[in-house]
N, C-alpha and C positions, 0 to 999 in steps of 0.2 A: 250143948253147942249145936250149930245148925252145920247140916252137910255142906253149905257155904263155906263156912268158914275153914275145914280143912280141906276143901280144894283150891282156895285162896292161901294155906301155909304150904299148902304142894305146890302150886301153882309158884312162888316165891321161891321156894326150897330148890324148885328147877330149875331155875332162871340161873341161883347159885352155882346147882350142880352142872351146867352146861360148861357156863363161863370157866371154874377153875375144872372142869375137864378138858376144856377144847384150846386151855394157855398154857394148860400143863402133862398133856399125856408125852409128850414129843422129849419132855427135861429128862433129863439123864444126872444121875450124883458120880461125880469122876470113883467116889470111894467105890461105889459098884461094879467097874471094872468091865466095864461093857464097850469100849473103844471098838475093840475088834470087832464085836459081834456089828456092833451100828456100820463100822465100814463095811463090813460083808452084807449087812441087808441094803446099802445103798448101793455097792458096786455089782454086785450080780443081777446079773440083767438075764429074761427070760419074756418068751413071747405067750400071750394072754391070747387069745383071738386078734390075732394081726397087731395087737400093740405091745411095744415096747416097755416093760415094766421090773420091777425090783421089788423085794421083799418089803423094801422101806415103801414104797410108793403104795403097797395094799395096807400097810400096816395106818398111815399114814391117813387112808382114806375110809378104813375100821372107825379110828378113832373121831374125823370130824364126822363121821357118819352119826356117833353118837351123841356127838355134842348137836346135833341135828336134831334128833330123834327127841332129846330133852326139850329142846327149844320147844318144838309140835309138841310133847306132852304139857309143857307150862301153857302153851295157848289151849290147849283144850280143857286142862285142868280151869284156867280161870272162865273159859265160856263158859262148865259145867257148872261151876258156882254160881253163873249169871241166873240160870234158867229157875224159873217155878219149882216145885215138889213136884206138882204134877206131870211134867214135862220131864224130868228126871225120872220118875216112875215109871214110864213107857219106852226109857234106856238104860233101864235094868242091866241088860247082859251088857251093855258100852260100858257101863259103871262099873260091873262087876270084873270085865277082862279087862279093862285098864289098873284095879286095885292089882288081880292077878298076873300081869305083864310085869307090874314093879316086885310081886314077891318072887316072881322069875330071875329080875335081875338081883335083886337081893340074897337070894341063894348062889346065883354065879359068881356076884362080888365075895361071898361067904367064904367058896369054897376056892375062886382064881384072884382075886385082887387083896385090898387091905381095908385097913380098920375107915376109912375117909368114904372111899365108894360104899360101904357095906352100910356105917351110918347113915348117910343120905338115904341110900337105898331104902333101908328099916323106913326112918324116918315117914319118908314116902307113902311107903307101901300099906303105915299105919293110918297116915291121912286118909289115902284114896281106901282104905278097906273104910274106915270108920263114917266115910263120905258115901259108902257105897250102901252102907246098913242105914245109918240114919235117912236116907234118901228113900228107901224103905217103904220107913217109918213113918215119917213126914206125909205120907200121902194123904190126901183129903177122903175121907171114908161117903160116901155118897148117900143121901137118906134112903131107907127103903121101902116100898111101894107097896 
């Protein structure tokens, strides 16, 4: 397979992971039993640098912050697919700290969330490594003189 193509299923796989992140961090399961706690993150109010804010209100902006954060890795994942080997070759460390930013979160989902973020994550993290080697690989060797 060409490093195209798995930063075209990361590039996809994000798109997903944004979407049911950022329509589902905020849901609550009543079995859970968190009533209280949500009423005390929305009603305790506390000053930030001159504003007005609530545990809910950081929490709140945590989370679309990441379904953000997905959003810009799907677009960058699919640019990097766009580009030559060559041109991949010469962003090496962009390739390789983006593979490594996903095995970062992959470890946090690991060890702080569940089996949903952790999948993606893996998933992810398998593409853009596997995209990051082969892209490598792929380089055009140049004749020599």
């Amino acid at each position: 397979m060409k490093a195209s193509t798995f930063y075209r299923i990361a590039a996809v796989l994000l798109l997903i992971f944004a979407g049911l992140h950022t329509t589902g961090f905020r849901n609550s399961d009543p079995a859970w039993k968190v009533d209280a706690l949500l009423a005390s993150m929305q009603s305790i109010h506390f000053d930030v640098v001159g504003s007005d804010r609530t545990y809910w209100d950081l929490y709140v902006a945590a989370g679309f912050s990441v379904g953000v954060f997905f959003v810009f890795a799907a677009i960058l994942a699919w640019q990097l697919a766009a580009l030559p080997s060559a041109t991949l070759a010469l962003l090496r460390a962009t390739t390789w700290a983006f593979a490594l930013c996903f095995a970062g979160i992959t470890i946090l989902s690991w060890r702080y969330l569940f089996i949903f973020p952790l999948a993606f994550s893996f998933v992810i993290t398998v593409c853009l490594t596997a995209a990051a080697w082969l892209s490598m690989k792929q380089v055009p060797t140049s004749p020599s003189r």
